[in-house]
C-alpha positions as CSV (number, residue, x, y, z in Angstrom):
1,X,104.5,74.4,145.7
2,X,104.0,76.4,143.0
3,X,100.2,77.4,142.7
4,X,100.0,77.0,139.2
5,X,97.3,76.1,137.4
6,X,95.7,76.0,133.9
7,X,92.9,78.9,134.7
8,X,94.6,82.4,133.7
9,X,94.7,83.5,130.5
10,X,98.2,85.4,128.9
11,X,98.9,88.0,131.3
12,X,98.4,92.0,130.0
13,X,101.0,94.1,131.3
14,X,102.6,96.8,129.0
15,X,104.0,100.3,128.8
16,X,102.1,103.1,127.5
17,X,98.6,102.7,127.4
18,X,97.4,106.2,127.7
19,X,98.1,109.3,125.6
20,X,100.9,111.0,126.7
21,X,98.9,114.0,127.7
22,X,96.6,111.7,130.3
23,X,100.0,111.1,131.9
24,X,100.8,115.0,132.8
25,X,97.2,114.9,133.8
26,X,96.9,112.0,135.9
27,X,100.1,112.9,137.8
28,X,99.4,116.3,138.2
29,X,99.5,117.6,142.0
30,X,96.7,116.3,143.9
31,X,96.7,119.0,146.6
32,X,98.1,122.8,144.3
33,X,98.7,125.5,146.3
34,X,96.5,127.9,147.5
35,X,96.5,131.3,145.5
36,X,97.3,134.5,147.3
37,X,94.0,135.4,147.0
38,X,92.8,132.6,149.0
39,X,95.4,132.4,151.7
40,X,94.6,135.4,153.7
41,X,90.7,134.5,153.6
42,X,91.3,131.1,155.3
43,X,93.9,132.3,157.2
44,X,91.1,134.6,158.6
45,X,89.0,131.7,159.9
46,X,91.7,131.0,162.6
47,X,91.0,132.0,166.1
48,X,94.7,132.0,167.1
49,X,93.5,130.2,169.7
50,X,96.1,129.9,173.4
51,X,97.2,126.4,174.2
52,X,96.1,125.7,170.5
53,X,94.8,121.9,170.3
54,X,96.1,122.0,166.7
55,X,99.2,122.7,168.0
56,X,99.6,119.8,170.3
57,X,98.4,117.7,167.3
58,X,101.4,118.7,165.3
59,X,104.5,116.2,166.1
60,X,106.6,118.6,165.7
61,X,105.4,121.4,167.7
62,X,104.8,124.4,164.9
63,X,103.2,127.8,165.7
64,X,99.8,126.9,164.1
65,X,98.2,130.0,165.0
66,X,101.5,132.1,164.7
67,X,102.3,131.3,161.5
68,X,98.4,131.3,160.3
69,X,98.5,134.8,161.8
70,X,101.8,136.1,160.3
71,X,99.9,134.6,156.3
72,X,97.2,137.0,157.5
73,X,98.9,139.8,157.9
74,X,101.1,139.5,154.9
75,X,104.2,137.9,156.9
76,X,104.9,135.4,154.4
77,X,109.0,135.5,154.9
78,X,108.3,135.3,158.9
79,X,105.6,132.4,158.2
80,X,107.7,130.2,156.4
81,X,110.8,131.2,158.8
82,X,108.6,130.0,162.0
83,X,107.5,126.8,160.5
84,X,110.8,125.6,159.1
85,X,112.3,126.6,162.4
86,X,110.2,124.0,164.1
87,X,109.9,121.2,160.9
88,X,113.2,121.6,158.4
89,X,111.2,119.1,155.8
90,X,107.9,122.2,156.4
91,X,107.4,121.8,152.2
92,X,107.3,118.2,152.1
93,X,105.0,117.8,155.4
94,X,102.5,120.3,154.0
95,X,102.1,117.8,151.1
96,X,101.6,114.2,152.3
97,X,100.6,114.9,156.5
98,X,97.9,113.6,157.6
99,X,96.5,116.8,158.5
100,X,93.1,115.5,158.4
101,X,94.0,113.3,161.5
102,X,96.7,115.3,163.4
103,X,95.9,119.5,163.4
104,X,93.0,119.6,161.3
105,X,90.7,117.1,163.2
106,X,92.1,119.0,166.5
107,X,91.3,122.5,165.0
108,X,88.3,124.2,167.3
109,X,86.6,125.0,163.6
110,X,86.4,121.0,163.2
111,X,84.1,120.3,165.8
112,X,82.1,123.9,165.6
113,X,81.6,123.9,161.4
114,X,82.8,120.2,160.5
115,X,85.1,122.0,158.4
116,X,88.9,122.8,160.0
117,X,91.2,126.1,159.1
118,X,92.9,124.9,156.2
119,X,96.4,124.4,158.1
120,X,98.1,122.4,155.6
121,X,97.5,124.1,152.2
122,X,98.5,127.4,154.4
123,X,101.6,125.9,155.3
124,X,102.4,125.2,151.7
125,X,101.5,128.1,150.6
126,X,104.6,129.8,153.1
127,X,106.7,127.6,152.6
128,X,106.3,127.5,148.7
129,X,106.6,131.2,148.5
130,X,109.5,131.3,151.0
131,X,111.4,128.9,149.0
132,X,111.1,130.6,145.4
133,X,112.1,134.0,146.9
134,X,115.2,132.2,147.8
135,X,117.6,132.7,150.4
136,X,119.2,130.5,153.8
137,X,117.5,131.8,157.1
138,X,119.8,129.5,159.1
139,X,123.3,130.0,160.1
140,X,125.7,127.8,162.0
141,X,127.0,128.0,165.4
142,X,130.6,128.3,166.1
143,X,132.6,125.2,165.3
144,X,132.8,122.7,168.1
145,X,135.2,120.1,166.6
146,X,132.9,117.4,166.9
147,X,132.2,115.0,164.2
148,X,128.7,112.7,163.6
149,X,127.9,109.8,161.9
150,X,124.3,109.8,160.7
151,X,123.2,106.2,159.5
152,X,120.3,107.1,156.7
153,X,119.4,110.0,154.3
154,X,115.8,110.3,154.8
155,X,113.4,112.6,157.2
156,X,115.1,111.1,160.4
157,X,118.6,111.4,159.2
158,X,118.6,114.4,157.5
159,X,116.5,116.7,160.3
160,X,118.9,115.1,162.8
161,X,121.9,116.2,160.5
162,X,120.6,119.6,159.8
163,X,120.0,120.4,163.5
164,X,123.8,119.0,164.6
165,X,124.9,121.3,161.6
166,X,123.4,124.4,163.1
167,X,124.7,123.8,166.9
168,X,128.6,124.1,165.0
169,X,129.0,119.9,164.6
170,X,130.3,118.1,161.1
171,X,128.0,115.8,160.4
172,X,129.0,112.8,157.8
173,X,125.1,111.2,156.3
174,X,125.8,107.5,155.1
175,X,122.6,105.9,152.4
176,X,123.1,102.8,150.5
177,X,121.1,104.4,147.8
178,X,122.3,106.8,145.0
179,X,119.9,109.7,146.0
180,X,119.7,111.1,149.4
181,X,116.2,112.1,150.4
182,X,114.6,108.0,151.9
183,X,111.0,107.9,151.4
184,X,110.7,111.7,150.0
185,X,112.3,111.0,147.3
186,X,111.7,106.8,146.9
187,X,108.4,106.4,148.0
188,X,106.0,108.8,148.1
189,X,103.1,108.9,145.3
190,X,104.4,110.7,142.7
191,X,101.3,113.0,142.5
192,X,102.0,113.7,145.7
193,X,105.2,115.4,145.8
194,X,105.9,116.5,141.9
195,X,108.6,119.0,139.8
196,X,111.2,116.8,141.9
197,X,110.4,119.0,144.9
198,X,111.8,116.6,147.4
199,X,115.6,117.2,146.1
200,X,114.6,120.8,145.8
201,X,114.2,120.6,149.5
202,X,116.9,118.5,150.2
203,X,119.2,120.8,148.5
204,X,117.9,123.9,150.6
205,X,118.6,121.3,154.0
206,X,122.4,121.2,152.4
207,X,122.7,124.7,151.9
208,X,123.4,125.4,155.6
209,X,126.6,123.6,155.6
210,X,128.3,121.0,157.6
211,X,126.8,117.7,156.0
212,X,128.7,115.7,154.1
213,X,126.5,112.8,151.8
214,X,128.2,109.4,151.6
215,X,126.0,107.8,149.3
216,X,126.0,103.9,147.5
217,X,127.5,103.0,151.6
218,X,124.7,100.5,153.0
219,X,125.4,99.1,156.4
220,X,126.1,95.8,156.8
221,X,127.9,95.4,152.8
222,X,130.6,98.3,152.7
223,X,129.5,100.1,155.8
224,X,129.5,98.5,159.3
225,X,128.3,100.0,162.7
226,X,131.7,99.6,164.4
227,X,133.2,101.7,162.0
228,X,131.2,105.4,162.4
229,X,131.3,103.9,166.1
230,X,135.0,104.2,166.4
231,X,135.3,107.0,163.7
232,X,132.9,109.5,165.1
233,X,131.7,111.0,168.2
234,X,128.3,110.2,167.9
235,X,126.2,107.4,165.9
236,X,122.3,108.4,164.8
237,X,120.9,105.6,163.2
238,X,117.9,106.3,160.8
239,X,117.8,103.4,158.9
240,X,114.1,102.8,158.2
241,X,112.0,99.8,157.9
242,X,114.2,98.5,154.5
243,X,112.7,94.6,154.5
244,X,109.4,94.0,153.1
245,X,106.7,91.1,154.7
246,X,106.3,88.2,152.4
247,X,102.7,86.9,152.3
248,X,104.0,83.3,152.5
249,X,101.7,81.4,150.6
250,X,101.4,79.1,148.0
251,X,102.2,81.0,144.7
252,X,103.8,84.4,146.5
253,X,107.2,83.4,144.0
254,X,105.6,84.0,140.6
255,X,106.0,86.5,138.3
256,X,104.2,89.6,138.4
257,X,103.7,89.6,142.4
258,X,105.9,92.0,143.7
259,X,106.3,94.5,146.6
260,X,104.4,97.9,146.4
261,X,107.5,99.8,147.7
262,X,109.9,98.9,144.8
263,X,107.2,99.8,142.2
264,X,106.7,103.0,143.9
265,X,110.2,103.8,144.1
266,X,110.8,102.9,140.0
267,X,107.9,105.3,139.2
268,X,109.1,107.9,141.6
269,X,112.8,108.0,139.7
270,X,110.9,107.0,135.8
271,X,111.9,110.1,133.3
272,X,108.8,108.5,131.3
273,X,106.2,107.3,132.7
274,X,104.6,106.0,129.6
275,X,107.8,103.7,129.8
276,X,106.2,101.8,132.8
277,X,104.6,98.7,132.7
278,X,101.3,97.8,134.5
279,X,99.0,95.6,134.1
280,X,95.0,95.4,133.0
281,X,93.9,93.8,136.3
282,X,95.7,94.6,139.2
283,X,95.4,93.7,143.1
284,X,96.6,95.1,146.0
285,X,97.2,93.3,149.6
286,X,97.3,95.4,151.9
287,X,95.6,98.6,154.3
288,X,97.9,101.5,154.6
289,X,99.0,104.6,152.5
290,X,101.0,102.9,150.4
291,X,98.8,100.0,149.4
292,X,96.2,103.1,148.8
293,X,99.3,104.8,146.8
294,X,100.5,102.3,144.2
295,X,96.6,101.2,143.6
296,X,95.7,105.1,143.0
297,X,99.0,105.1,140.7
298,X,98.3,101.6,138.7
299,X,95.1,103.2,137.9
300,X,96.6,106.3,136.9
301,X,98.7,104.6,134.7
302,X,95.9,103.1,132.7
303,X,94.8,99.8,135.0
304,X,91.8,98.7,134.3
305,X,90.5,97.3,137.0
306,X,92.6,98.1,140.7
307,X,91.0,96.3,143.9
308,X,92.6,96.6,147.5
309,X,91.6,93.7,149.2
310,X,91.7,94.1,152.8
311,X,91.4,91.1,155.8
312,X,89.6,93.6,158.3
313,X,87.1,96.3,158.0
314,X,87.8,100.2,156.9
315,X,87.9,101.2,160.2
316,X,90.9,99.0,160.8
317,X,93.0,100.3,158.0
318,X,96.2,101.5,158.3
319,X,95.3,104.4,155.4
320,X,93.5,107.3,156.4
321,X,90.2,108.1,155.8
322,X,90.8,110.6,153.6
323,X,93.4,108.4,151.6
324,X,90.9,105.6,150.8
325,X,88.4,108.3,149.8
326,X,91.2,109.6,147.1
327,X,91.1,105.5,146.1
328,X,87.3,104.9,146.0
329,X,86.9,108.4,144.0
330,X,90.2,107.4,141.5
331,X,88.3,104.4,140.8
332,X,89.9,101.9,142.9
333,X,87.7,99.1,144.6
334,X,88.4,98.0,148.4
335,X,87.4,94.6,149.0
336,X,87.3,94.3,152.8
337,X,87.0,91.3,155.1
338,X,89.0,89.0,152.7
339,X,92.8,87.7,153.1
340,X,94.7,86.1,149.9
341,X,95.2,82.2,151.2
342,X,96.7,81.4,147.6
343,X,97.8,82.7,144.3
344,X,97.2,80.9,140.8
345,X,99.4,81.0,138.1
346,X,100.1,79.8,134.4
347,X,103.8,79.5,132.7
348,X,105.0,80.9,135.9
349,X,103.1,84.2,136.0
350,X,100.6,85.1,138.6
351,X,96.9,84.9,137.2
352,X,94.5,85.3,139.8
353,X,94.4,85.7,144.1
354,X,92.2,83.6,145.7
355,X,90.8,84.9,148.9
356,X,89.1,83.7,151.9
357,X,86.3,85.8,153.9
358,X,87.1,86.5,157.5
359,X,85.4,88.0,160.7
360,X,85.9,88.4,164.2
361,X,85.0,85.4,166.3
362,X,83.6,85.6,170.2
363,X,86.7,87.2,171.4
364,X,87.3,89.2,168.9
365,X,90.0,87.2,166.7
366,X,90.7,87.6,163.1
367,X,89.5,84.2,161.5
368,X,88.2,82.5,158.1
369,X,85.0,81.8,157.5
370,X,85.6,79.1,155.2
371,X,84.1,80.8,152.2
372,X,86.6,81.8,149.2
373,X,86.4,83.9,145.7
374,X,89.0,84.4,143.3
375,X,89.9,87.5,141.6
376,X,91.4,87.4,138.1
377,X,95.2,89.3,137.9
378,X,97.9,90.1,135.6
379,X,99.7,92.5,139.0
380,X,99.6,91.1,142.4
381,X,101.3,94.0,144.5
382,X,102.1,93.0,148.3
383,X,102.0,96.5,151.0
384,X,101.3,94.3,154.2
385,X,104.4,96.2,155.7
386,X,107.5,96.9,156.7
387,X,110.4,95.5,158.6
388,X,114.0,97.0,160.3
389,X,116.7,94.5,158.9
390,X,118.6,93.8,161.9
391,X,121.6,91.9,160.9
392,X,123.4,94.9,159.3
393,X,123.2,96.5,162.5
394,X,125.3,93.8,164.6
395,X,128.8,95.0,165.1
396,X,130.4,92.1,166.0
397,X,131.0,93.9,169.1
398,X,129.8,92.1,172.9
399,X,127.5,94.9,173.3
400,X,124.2,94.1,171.4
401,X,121.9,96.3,170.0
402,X,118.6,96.1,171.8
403,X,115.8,95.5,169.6
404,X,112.2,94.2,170.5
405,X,108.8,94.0,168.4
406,X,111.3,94.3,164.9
407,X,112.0,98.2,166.7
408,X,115.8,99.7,167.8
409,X,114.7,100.1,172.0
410,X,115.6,103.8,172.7
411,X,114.9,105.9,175.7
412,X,113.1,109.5,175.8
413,X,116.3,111.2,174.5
414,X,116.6,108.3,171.6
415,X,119.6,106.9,173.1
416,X,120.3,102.9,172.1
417,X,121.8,100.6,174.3
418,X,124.6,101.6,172.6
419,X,126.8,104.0,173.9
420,X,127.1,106.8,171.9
421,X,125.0,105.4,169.2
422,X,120.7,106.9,168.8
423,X,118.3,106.0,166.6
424,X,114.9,107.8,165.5
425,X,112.3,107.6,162.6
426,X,111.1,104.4,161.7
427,X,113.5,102.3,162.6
428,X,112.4,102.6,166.7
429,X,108.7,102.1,168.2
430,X,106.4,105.3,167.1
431,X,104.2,106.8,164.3
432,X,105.5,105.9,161.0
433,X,104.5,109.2,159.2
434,X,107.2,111.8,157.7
435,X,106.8,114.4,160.8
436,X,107.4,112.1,163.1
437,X,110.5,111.1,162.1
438,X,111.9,114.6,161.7
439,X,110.8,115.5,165.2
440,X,112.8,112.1,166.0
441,X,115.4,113.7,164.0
442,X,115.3,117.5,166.0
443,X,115.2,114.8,169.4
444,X,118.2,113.2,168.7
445,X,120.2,116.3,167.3
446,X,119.6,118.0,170.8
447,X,120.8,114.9,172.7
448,X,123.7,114.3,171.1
449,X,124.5,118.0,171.3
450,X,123.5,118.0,175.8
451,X,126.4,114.6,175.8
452,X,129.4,116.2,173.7
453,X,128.8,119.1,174.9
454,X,128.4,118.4,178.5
């Protein structure tokens, strides 16, 4: 079926509705670094606590309290140092974290004041000034002959490949796309992460030598497991979550409906934004960051009317409380306790969603209520989630790759079934946030190191 009918009118999408300047301005960075004359006054509200609880929030295990402490004294070089020692992609982190439910919330000034040492701006602001001074703090360890296949150019791959690179390994980093950098660079809101910091970064990760980029290789077309399985020592796959959930219902093949991801990633590489289509009235399915990021970006680029509609309640979502707060204040609406059941169309172009109402029965199951509305739409964007593709990663070989729940099974040191092969970052069973996958990243480059190295 088709789920056309005769309702929508012609459907407004087009390039360039604002004034150039209102893009520059919309796009701007959401989160500008602190000035140096407001670092060393928050970095004076830290207690530098012992056992800090901010620290045990962090997935990656930085310093809070040294670093915070070394800003306060006027350590900036030693800051920076201490925080990229324990999180290579430090910049990035500092700029999309959820800080305001990792070290913040678990800061001892959160539940005294309400209001937490300012950890991530202060971690920016090191790391910023550490990077425009210039220079490598890392060096390499003596060369140990071993060679690594890493399977993946984003935060997984690349921390994994940057710690094997230090311990004296040459590391070869496969991506079937033209830019290295995964989600940093493809799909992260672009007012997030601006002035193409993320290959700014990725070039400083480089600059230690050792890591060689294969890029345009995708597994399962030009690239197969077997391959770097034979060829190399080691296998690390960090292959990320690259299918996308289909709604599957009537109308999810017309025009103008579309994943969230791929419009993220064409605005993320646009040289013009004004160059970029989007339509008058757009809606969003979905309850995570990145239904919250392309509905904060439509409206940015001149939507009129953005709604997130949303089958459970805020609580529930996927997005942070602080990320639907940037939505609701950017002018976006959230329409909880609805699911799309069907979209309508006209010539072949989606026109409107309509939605059913749900709640949670006696035992606490999502189910309709039987009553419906229909929201008129030009954009139908879908950012219900994420899948691993699997079939790329059979090698043809008679030992399988264990994978349950749509996740790569690995054990505590991120070894696969696999021998010789590990996996990390979204791809296997954890947090799907940036830090987490570089700690998966420093993980897996220390395991592989312990079993070449003996």
């Amino acid at each position: 079926m088709t789920g056309e009918s005769a309702a929508p009118a012609r459907p407004d999408i087009a390039a360039g509705r604002l004034p150039p300047s209102e893009y520059a301005r919309n796009f701007a960075d959401i989160k500008p670094s602190l000035i140096p004359q407001q670092a060393p006054v928050d970095a004076s509200r830290c207690y530098f606590c012992y056992d800090a609880p901010c620290v045990e929030a962090c997935p990656t295990g930085i310093d809070i309290p040294g670093f915070i402490h070394k800003i306060a004294t006027g350590n900036i070089r030693g800051a920076a140092i201490d925080i990229l020692d324990d999180n290579i992609f430090g910049g990035v982190c500092a700029r999309v974290c959820p800080v305001e439910e990792l070290c913040e919330q678990a800061c001892v000034r959160t539940a005294q004041e309400g209001k937490p040492v300012d950890i991530g701006r202060l971690q920016r602001y090191a790391t910023d000034r550490f990077f425009a001074g210039g220079g490598q703090p890392f060096g390499r360890a003596a060369p140990t002959g071993k060679r690594i296949a890493v399977v993946g150019a984003g935060p997984a791959g690349l921390s994994c490949a940057h710690g094997l690179a230090l311990l004296g390994h040459e590391v070869t980093v496969y991506d079937a796309r033209d830019k290295a950098g995964g989600l940093n660079e493809y799909g992260i809101a672009a007012y997030k992460v601006v002035d193409d910091f993320a290959q700014w970064e990725l070039d400083f990760i480089l600059a230690v030598g050792g890591v060689k980029l294969e890029l345009g290789r995708a597994l399962g077309a030009d690239l197969s497991l077997a391959g770097p399985r034979r060829d190399f020592d080691a296998v690390f796959l960090a292959t990320g979550q690259a299918g996308v959930k289909a709604l599957e219902i009537e109308g999810d093949a017309l025009a103008g409906v579309r994943p969230a991801i791929d419009y993220i990633a064409e605005l993320r590489q646009a040289g013009d934004l004004a160059t970029l289509p989007v339509g008058r009235k757009v809606i969003v399915i979905g309850g995570g960051n990145t239904a919250i990021d392309i509905a904060v970006q439509s409206r940015k680029l001149g939507a009129e009317d953005v709604t997130i509609c949303y089958r459970r309640g805020p609580q529930e979502m996927g997005a942070t409380r602080h990320e639907q707060a940037v939505a609701q204040t950017g002018g976006v609406k959230i329409k909880h306790w609805v699911r799309p059941v069907r979209l309508n169309g006209a010539n072949g172009h989606v026109g409107g969603v309509e939605l059913e109402y749900t709640r949670l029965d006696d035992s606490g199951r999502l189910t309709g209520t039987g009553e419906s509305a229909t929201l008129p739409a030009d954009t139908v964007f879908t950012a219900i989630g994420q899948v691993l593709i699997a079939h790329p990663l059979a090698d043809g070989s008679s030992e399988p790759l264990e994978i349950q729940g749509g996740r790569i099974v690995v054990d505590e040191e991120l070894r696969t079934s696999l021998p010789g092969v590990f996996a990390g970052g979204d791809c296997i069973a954890g947090l799907d946030l940036t830090v987490q996958a570089v700690e998966d990243g420093k993980i897996a480059a220390r395991s592989i190191h312990r079993q070449l190295t003996g």
